[in-house]
VOGU-3710 file (C-alpha; in Angstrom, 3 decimals, decimal comma):
1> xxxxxxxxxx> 0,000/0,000/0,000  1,135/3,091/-0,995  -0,305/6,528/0,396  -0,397/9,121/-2,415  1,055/12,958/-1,508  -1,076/14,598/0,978  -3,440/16,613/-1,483  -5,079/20,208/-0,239  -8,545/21,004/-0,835  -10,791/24,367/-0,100
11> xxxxxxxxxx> -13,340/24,364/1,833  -15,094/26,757/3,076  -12,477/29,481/2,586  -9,502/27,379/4,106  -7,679/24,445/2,561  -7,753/21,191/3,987  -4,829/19,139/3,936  -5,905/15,198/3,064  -3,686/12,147/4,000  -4,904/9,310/0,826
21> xxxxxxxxxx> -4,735/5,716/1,329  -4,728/3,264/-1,031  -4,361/-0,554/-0,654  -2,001/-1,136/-3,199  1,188/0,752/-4,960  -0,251/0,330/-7,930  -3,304/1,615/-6,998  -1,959/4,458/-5,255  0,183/5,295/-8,058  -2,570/5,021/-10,767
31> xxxxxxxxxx> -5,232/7,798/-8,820  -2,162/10,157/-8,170  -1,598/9,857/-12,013  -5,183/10,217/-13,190  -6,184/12,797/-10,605  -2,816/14,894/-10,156  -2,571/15,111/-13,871  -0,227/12,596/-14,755  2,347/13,222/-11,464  3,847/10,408/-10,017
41> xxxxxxxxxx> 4,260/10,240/-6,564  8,450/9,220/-5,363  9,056/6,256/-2,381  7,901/3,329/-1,918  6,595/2,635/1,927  4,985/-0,996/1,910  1,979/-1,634/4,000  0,506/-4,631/4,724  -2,504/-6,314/6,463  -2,513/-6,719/10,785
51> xxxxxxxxxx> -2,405/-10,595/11,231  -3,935/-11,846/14,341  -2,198/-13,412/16,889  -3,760/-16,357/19,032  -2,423/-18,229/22,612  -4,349/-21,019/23,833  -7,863/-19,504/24,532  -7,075/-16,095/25,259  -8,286/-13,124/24,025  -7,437/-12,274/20,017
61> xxxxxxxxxx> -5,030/-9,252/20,193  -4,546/-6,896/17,091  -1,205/-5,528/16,520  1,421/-4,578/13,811  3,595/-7,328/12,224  7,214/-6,929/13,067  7,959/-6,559/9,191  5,171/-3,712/8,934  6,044/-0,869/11,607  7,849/0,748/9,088
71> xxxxxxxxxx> 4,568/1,311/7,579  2,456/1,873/10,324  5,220/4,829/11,381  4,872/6,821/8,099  0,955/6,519/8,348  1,382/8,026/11,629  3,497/10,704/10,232  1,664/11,964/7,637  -1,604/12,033/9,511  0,108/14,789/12,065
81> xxxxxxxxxx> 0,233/17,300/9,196  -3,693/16,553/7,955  -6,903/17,218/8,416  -8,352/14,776/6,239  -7,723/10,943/6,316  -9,628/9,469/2,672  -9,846/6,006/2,535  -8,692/4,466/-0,813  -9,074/0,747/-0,490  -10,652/-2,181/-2,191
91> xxxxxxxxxx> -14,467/-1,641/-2,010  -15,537/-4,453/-0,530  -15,732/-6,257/3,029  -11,724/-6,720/2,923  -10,977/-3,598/2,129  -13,415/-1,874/5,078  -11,940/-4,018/7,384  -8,013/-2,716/6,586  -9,506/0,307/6,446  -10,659/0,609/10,256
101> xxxxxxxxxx> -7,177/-0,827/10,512  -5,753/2,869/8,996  -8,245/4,666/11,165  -6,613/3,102/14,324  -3,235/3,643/13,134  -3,524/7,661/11,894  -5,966/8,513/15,068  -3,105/7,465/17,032  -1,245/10,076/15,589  -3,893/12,909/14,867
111> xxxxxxxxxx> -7,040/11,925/17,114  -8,745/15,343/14,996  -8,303/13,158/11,902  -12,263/13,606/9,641  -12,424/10,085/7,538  -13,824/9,631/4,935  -14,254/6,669/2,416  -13,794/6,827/-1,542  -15,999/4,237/-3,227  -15,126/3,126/-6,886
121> xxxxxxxxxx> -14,847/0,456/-9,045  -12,262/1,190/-11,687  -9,025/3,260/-12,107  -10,908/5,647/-14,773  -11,256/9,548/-14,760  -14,571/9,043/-14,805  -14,567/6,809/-11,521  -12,280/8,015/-9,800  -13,261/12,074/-10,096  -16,765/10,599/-9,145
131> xxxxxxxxxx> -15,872/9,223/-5,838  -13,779/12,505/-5,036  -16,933/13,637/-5,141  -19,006/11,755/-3,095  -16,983/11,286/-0,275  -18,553/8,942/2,232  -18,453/7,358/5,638  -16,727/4,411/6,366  -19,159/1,432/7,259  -18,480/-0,107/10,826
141> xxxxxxxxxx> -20,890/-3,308/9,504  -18,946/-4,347/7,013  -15,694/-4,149/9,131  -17,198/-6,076/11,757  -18,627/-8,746/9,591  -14,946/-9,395/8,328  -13,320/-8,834/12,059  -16,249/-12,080/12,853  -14,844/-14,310/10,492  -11,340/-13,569/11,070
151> xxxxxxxxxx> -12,017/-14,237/14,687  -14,103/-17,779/14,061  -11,533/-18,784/11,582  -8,511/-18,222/13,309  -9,975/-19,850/16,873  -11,397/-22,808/14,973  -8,315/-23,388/12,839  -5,975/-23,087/15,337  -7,713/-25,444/18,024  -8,468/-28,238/15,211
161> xxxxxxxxxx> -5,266/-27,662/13,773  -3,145/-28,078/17,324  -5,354/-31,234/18,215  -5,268/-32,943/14,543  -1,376/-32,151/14,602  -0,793/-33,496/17,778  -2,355/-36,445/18,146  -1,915/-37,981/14,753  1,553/-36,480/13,089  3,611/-39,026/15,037
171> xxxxxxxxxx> 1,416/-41,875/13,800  1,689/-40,847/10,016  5,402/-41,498/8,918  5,029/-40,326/5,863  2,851/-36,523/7,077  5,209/-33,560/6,983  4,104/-30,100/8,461  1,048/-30,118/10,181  -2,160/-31,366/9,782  -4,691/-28,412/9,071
181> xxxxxxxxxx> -8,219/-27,617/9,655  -10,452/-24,674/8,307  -13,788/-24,019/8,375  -13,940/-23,557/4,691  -11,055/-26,061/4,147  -12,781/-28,785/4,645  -16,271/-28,402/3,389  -13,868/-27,900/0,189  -12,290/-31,119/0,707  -15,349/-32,840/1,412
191> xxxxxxxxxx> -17,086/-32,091/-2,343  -13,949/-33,295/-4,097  -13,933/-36,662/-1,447  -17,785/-36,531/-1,594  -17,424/-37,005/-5,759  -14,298/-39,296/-5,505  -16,403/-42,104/-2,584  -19,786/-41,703/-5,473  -16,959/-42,541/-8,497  -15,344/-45,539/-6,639
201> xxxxxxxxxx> -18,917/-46,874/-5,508  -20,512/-46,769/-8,253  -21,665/-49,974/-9,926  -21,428/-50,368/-13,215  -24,867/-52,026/-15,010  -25,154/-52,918/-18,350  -28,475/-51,064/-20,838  -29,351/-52,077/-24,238  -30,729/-49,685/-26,782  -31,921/-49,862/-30,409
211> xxxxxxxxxx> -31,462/-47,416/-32,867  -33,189/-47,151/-36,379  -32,106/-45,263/-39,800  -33,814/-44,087/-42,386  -33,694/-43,017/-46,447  -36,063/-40,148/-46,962  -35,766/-39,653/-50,710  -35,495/-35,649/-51,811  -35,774/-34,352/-55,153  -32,447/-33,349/-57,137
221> xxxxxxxxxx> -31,041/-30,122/-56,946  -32,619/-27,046/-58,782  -35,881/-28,919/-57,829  -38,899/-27,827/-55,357  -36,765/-29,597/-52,208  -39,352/-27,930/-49,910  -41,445/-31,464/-50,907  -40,452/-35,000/-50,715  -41,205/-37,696/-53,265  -44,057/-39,722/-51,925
231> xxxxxxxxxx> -42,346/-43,263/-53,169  -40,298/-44,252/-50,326  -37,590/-46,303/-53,683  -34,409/-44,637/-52,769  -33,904/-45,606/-56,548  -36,172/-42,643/-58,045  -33,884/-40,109/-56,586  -31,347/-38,462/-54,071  -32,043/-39,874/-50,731  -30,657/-38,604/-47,333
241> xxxxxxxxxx> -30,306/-41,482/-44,004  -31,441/-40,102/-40,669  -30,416/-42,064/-37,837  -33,093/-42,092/-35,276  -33,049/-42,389/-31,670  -35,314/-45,060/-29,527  -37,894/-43,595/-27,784  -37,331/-45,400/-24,668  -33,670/-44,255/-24,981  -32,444/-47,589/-23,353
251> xxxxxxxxxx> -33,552/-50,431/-21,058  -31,828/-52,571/-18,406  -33,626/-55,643/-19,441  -31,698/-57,458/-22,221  -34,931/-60,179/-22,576  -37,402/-57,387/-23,094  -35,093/-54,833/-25,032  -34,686/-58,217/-27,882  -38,102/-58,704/-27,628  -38,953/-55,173/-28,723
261> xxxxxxxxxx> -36,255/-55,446/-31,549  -37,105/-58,593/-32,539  -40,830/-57,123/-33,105  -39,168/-53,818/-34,907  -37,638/-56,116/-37,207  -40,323/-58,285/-37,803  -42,491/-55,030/-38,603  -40,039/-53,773/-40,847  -39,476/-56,891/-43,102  -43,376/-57,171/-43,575
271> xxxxxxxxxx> -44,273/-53,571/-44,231  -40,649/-51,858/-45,667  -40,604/-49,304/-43,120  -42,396/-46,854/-40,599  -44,597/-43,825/-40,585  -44,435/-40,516/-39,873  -46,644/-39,516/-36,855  -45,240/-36,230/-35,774  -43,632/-33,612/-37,899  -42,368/-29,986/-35,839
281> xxxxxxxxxx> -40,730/-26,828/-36,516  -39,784/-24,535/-33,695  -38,100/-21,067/-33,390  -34,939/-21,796/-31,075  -32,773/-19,014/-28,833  -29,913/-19,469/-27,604  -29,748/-16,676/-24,595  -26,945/-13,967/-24,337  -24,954/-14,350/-21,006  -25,942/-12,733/-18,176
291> xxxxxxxxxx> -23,140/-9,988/-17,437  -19,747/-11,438/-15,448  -19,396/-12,283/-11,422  -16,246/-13,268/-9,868  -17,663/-16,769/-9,335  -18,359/-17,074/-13,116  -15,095/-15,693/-14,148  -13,119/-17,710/-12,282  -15,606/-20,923/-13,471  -15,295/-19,496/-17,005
301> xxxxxxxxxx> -11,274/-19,400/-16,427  -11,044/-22,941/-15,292  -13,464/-24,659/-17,853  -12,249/-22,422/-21,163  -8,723/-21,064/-20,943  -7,185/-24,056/-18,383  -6,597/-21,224/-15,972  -6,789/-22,107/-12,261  -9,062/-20,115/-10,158  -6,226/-18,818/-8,211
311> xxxxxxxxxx> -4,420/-17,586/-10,575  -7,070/-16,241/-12,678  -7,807/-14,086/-9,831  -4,291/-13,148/-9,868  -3,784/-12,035/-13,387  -7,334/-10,319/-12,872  -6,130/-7,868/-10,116  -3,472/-6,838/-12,134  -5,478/-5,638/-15,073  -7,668/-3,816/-12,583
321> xxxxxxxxxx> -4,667/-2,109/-11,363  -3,504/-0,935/-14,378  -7,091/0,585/-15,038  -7,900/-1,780/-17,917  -11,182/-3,622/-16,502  -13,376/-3,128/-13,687  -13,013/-4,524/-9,896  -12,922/-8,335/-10,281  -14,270/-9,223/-6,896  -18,030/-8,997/-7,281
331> xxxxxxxxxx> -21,262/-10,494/-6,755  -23,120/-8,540/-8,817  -24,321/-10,020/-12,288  -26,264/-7,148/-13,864  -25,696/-3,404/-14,693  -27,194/-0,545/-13,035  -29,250/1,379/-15,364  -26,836/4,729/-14,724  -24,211/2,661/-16,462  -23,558/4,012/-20,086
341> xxxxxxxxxx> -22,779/0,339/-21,459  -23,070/1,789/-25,369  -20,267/3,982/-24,063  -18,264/1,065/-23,345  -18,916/-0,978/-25,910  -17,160/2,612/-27,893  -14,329/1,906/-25,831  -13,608/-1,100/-27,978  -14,154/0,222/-31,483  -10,691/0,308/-32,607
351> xxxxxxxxxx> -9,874/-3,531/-31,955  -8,306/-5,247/-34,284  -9,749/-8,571/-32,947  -13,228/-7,542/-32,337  -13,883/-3,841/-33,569  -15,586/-5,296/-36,607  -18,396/-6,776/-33,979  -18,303/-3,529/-32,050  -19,852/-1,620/-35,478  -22,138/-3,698/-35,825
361> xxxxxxxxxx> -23,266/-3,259/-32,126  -22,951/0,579/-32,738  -25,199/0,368/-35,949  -28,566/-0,828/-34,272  -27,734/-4,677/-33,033  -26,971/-2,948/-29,441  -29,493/-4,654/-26,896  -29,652/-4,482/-23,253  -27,842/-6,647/-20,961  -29,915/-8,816/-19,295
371> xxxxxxxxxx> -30,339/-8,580/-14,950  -29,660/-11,200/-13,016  -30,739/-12,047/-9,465  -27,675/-10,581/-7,850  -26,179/-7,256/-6,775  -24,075/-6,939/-3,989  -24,329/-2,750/-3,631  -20,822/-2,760/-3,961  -19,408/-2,968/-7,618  -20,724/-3,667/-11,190
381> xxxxxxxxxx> -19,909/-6,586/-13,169  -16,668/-7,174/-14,756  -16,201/-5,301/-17,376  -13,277/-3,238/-19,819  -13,038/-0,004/-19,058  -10,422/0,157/-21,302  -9,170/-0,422/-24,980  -6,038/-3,460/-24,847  -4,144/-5,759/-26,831  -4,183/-5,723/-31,281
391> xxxxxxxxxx> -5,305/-1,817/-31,802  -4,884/-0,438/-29,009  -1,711/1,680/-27,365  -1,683/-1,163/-24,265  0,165/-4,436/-25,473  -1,600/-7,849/-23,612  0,819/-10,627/-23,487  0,490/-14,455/-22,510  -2,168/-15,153/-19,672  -2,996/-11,440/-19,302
401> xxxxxxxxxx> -4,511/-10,818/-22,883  -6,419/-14,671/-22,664  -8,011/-12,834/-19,513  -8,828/-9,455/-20,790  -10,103/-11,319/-23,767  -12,415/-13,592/-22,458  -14,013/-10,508/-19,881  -13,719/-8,304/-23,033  -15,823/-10,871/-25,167  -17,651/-11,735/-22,469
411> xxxxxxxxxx> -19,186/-7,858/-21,859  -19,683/-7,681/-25,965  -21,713/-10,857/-25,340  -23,968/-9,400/-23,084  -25,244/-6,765/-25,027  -25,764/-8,094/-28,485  -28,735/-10,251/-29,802  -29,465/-13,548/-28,374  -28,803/-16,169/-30,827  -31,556/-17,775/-33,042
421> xxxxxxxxxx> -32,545/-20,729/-34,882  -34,697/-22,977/-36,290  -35,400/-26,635/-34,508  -37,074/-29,305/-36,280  -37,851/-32,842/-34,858  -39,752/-35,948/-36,845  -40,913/-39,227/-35,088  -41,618/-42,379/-36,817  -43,377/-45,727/-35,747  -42,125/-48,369/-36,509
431> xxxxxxxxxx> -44,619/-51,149/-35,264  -45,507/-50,338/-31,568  -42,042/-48,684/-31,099  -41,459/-45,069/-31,830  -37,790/-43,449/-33,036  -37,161/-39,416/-33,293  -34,436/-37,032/-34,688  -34,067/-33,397/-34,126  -32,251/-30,829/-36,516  -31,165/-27,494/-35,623
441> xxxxxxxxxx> -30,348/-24,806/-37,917  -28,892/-21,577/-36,576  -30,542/-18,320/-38,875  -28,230/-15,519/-36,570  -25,676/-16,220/-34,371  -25,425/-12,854/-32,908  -23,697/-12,800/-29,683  -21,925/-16,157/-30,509  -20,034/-14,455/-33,326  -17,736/-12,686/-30,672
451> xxxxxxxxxx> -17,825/-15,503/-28,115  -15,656/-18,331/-29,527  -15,970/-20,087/-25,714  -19,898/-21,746/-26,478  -20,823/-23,725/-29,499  -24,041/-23,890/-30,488  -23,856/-25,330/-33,551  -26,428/-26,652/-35,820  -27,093/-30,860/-36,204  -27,505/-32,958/-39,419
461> xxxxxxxxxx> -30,203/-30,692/-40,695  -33,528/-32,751/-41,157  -35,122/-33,689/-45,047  -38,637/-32,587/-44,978  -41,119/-35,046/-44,488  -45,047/-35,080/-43,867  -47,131/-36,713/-41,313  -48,300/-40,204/-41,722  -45,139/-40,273/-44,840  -44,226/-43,560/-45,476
471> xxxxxxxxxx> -40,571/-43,801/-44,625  -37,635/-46,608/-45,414  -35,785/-48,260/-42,672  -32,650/-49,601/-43,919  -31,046/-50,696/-40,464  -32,008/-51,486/-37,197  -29,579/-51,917/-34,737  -30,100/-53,280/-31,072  -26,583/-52,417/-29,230  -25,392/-53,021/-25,263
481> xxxxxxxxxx> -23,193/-50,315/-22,886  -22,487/-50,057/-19,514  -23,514/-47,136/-17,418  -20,507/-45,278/-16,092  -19,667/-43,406/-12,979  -19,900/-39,365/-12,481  -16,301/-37,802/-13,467  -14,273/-36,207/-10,692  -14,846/-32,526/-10,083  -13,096/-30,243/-12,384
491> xxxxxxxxxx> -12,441/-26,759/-10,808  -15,231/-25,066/-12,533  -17,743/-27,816/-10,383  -16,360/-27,610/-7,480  -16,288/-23,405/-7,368  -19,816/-24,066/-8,329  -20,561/-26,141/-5,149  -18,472/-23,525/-2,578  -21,033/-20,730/-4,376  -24,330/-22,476/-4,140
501> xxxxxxxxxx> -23,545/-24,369/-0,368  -21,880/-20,698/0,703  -18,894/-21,696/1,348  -16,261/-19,012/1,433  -16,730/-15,739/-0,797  -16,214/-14,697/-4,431  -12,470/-13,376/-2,899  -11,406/-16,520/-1,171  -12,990/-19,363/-3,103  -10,065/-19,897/-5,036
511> xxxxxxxxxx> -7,670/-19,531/-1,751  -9,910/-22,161/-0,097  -9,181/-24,386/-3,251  -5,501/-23,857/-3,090  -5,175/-24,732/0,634  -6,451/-28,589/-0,093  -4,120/-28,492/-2,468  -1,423/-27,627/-0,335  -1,833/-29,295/2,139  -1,869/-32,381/0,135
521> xxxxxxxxxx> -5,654/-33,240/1,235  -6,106/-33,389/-2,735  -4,623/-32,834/-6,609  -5,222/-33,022/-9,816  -5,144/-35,247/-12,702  -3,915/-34,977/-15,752  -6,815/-34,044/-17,015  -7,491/-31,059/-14,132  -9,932/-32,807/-11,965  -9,639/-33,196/-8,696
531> xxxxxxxxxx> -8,248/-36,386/-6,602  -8,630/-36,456/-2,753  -5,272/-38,268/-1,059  -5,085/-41,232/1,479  -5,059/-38,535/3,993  -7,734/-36,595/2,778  -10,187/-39,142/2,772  -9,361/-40,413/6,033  -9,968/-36,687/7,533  -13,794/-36,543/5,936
541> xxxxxxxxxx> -14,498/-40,160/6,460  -13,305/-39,776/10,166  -15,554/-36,719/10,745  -18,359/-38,070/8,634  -18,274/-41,217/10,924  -18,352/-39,102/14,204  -20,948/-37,117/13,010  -23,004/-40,419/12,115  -22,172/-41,732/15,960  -22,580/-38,438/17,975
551> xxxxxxxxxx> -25,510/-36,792/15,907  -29,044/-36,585/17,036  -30,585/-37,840/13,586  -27,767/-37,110/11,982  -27,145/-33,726/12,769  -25,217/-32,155/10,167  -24,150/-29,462/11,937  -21,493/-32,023/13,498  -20,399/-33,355/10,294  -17,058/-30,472/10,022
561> xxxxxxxxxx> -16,764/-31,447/6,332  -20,125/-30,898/5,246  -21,344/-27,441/4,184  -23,992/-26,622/6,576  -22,233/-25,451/9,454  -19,963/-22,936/7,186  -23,245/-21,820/5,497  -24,631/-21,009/8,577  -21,974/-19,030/9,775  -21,445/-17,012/6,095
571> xxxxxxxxxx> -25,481/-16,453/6,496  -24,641/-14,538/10,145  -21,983/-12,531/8,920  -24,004/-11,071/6,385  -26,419/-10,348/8,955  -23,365/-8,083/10,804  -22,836/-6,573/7,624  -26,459/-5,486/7,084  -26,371/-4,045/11,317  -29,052/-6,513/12,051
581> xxxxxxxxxx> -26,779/-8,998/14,379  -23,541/-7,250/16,635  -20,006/-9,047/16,092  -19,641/-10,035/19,287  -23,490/-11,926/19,364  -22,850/-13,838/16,251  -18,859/-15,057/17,507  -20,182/-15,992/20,608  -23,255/-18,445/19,265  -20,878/-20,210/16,571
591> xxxxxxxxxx> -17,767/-20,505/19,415  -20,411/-21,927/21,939  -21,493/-24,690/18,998  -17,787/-25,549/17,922  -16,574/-25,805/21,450  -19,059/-28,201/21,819  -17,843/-30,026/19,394  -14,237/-29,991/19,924  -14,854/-31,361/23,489  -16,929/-34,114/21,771
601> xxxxxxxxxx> -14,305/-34,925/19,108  -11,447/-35,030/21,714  -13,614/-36,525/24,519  -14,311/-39,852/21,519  -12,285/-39,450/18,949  -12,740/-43,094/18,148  -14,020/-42,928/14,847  -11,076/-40,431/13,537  -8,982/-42,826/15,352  -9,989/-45,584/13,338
611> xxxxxxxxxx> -9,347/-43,823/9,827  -6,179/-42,790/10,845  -5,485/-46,111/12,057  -6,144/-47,430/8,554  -3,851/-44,712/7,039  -0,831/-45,278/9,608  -1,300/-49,122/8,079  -0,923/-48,417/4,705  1,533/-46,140/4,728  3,805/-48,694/7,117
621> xxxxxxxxxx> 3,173/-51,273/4,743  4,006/-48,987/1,980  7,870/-48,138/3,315  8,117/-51,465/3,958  7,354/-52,520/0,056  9,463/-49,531/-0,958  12,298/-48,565/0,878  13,304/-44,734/0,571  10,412/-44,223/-1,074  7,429/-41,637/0,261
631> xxxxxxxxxx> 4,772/-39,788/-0,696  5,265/-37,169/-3,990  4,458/-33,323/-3,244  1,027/-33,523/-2,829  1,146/-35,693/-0,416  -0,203/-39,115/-1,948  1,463/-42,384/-2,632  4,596/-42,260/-5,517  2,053/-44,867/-7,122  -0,761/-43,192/-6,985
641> xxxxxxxxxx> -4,671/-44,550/-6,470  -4,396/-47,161/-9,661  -7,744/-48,103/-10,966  -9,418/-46,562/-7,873  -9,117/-43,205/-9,723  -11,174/-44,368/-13,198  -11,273/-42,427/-16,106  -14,502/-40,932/-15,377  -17,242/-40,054/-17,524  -20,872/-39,273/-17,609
651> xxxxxxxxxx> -23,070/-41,099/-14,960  -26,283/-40,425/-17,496  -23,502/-41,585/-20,401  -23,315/-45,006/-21,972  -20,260/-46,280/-24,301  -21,359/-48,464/-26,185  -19,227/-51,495/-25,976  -20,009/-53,516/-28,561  -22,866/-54,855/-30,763  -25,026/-57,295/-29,373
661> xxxxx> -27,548/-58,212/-32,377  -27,666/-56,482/-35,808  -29,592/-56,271/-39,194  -29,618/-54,930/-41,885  -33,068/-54,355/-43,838
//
């Protein structure tokens, strides 16, 4: 954090002398250069945050880090001289949290000091002159909120974290460092175990299907192709084969599923074929994207570009910095209407890549964004706020530009045309069994021209037919497969989970993510999914099984890996944030519940015990097999899971694994 030059303002007839403070250097040196007409300010005084400090069960006690008096001195110095102390940081809970943190610091110095908060949510002129002039308050609510779950995370963590530590590193040869708890942690770790224990379960049963083609003659080209020949002799013309999918999309009967087929086929060799019985043709949309959160960034970062959530966030922050997109931590996923969004979508006019989309917005295909459900008071939704990359003055390299791009196509999305087409879908009988195809033609892509990230691309368009048209079936095929299990979670699934089972916030999902990680509860594949270790199953099976023995029917409050309890406690700190619940209320109700269920865990810790018992097994029986061998970095076996890990796939999926009975007509 760097504080800009004290800055003198007049008011009422005498000027007031204003100590800045911004979070970040950057920060601080991008508002002295926008509002002090291009000056940069000289030095370079870090600041940090105020880490809490916690012995045994005392009292939490605030204080400066040894490394950060430095900073905390010059604050104190330069709030002597002022009259003014304006507030510069991050608009969000975080930032009103360090921000009290200032206060404390500069009133220790200047007790006279008049705060006062500047709220924006990019490094523009426009922005930033508009916050100079509506100066507000500071909010205590939001402070507090964040002081609440500092408090509850660092009591829990440390008390879980001492006991887990010390009663189980000794028996775990192969754990190095300590064995970690969080109250966000876990829940984490217990989706990715949750999806792992349904993959290794799962049974694998075997389906039959039949599928049936058709030759729908057309007439030759140059020809009225809007009607089909009524002879169903591929001879008198052109045909086209549809391939046609079983109405009962698959069975787990094999005797029934070859009785149906064998009646298909029986149909089909006395009567050539089937008949039309339903003939449809449907507009189809395909909806613009509602305008960009932090949780969909980092989901659309994970699943598109291969960027992890972490550093996503990362590269993110440093384009906000340098003023070239809005703030990326948000919950908001729709504009307000004081927005001038046709004034941003100017901003991108000269792009090389995309300016050619951007005239065509300008020239009447400019529509609304849509609103979601969400708005968190605070910021908009991610958005450029600033021309980058082929066209512009700003060169984007690497990861950066594959970020700007995708928020930059993204916002472009959002305010052009949804997407349209035309959907057509025929069923035939074919005896007592019916079969159906749909065809999709897209008319105007529209948004999807700029948005390279979502296919929506049209299927084997359809030949027209007519009802009750006699149709050809030249093959019917009756084939097997075997069900297969759900896929681990990718990234994008699992942020998914934290957001809808409130675990964590759109600022410290992807820290919550990297912690598992870390700690070697869990990696990834190969293929980016996530694979709990030995250890990390062990932890949520352990507390899973006390919760199963201690619960009153099953109370899942007790369960530390599930969601609830973390849900719970996110849903009271908003309620400090909104004034409706004091700090010191809502620490005091969730310490009373996890104290109760510390003394529980340590007073019959039997069925942790017996996971870790089964862990200290393995991995003794592992050194043994291997000598000088261990774990790899993420803490699991140098040989990995084997077959336990699977390949994955869809659980509604089917690969079809080979052909049980065919024919040919």
């Amino acid at each position: 954090m760097r504080p800009p030059p004290a800055a003198a303002a007049p008011v009422g007839g005498r000027r007031i002398r204003a100590l800045n403070v911004a979070e970040k250097n950057s920060v601080a040196r991008e508002i002295c250069r926008v509002l002090g007409g291009g000056v940069i300010p000289n030095g370079n005084p870090p600041v940090g945050e105020f880490p809490y400090q916690l012995l045994g069960n005392v009292d939490v006690v605030e204080g400066v880090a040894s490394d950060m008096g430095p900073v905390a001195n010059n604050l104190r110095r330069l709030a002597r001289t002022c009259d003014w102390l304006v507030l510069w940081l991050d608009c969000d809970r975080e930032g009103e949290a360090i921000a009290y943190e200032v206060i404390q610091i500069a009133r220790e110095a200047n007790p006279r000091l008049d705060v006062y908060r500047a709220n924006f949510s990019a490094l523009t002129h426009a922005d930033l002159t508009r916050a100079c002039l509506n100066l507000a308050r500071p909010n205590p609510h939001l402070a507090a909120a964040v002081d609440a779950r500092q408090e509850i995370d660092l009591r829990i963590g440390a008390s879980f974290t001492r006991y887990l530590t010390l009663r189980y590193k000794r028996k775990l040869p192969l754990l190095e460092g300590i064995l970690s708890y969080g109250p966000c942690q876990f829940p984490t770790l217990g989706f990715v175990v949750q999806r792992w224990l349904r993959q290794r379960n799962f049974i694998r049963e075997p389906f039959w299907t039949i599928s049936c083609t058709i030759c729908v003659p057309v007439r030759a080209a140059g020809d009225d192709a809007a009607r089909p020949l009524i002879k169903s002799d591929p001879e008198d013309g052109p045909t086209v084969e549809v391939k046609l999918h079983w109405g009962r999309n698959r069975l787990f009967d094999h005797l029934v599923t070859t009785i149906l087929y064998d009646r298909c086929l029986q149909h089909v060799r006395e009567f050539g074929g089937g008949i039309v019985t339903q003939v449809s043709h449907n507009p189809k949309s395909r909806w613009r994207p509602l305008p960009l959160s932090t949780v969909e960034f980092a989901k659309l970062a994970s699943s598109k570009l291969r960027i992890d959530s972490r550093q996503a966030m990362r590269i993110a922050e440093e384009l906000y910095n340098r003023g070239m997109i809005s703030y990326p931590r948000t919950e908001t996923d729709r504009f307000n209407p004081t927005i001038d969004l046709l004034e941003l979508v100017r901003l991108q006019q000269g792009s090389q890549v995309w300016g050619a989309f951007v005239n065509e917005l300008l020239q009447g295909k400019f529509t609304q964004a849509r609103r979601g459900n969400h708005d968190d008071g605070a910021h908009p939704p991610i958005h450029p706020v600033q021309l980058a990359g082929p066209g512009s003055q700003i060169p984007l390299q690497g990861e950066q530009w594959r970020v700007y791009e995708l928020i930059t196509r993204h916002f472009l999305a959002c305010v052009a045309p949804d997407a349209i087409g035309a959907e057509s879908r025929i069923e035939v009988a074919v005896g007592d069994e019916t079969f159906h195809a749909t065809g999709l033609t897209v008319v105007e892509e529209n948004w999807l021209e700029v948005y390279p990230y979502v296919k929506w691309k049209g299927s084997t368009e359809l030949p027209p037919v007519v009802l009750h048209q006699r149709v050809r079936v030249t093959e019917l095929m009756m084939s097997s497969g075997m069900t297969e299990p759900p896929e681990l979670l990718s990234e994008a699934e699992l942020i998914d989970l934290m957001d809808k089972n409130h675990i964590g916030t759109d600022a410290t999902m992807h820290e919550h993510i990297a912690t598992i990680e870390n700690r070697g509860y869990a990696s990834r594949t190969p293929g980016g999914r996530f694979s709990p270790s030995e250890l990390g199953v062990a932890l949520v099976q352990g507390f899973g099984a006390f919760q199963n023995l201690h619960g009153r029917d099953g109370d899942f409050r007790l369960h530390l890996a599930a969601p609830r309890l973390r849900a719970q406690m996110e849903a009271d700190m908003d309620l400090v944030a909104r004034g409706a619940k004091t700090k010191d209320t809502m620490v005091a109700a969730c310490l009373t519940t996890m104290r109760q269920i510390y003394v529980m865990v340590s007073e019959g810790p039997q069925p942790i015990d017996r996971e870790m018992r089964r862990l200290e097994v393995e991995q003794q029986q592992f050194l043994a097999a291997n000598p000088g061998e261990g774990l790899d970095e993420e803490g699991r076996d140098t040989e990995g899971r084997g077959e336990e890990e699977g390949e994955g796939g869809s659980i509604e999926g089917g690969a079809e694994e080979g052909r049980e009975r065919a024919g040919r007509v």
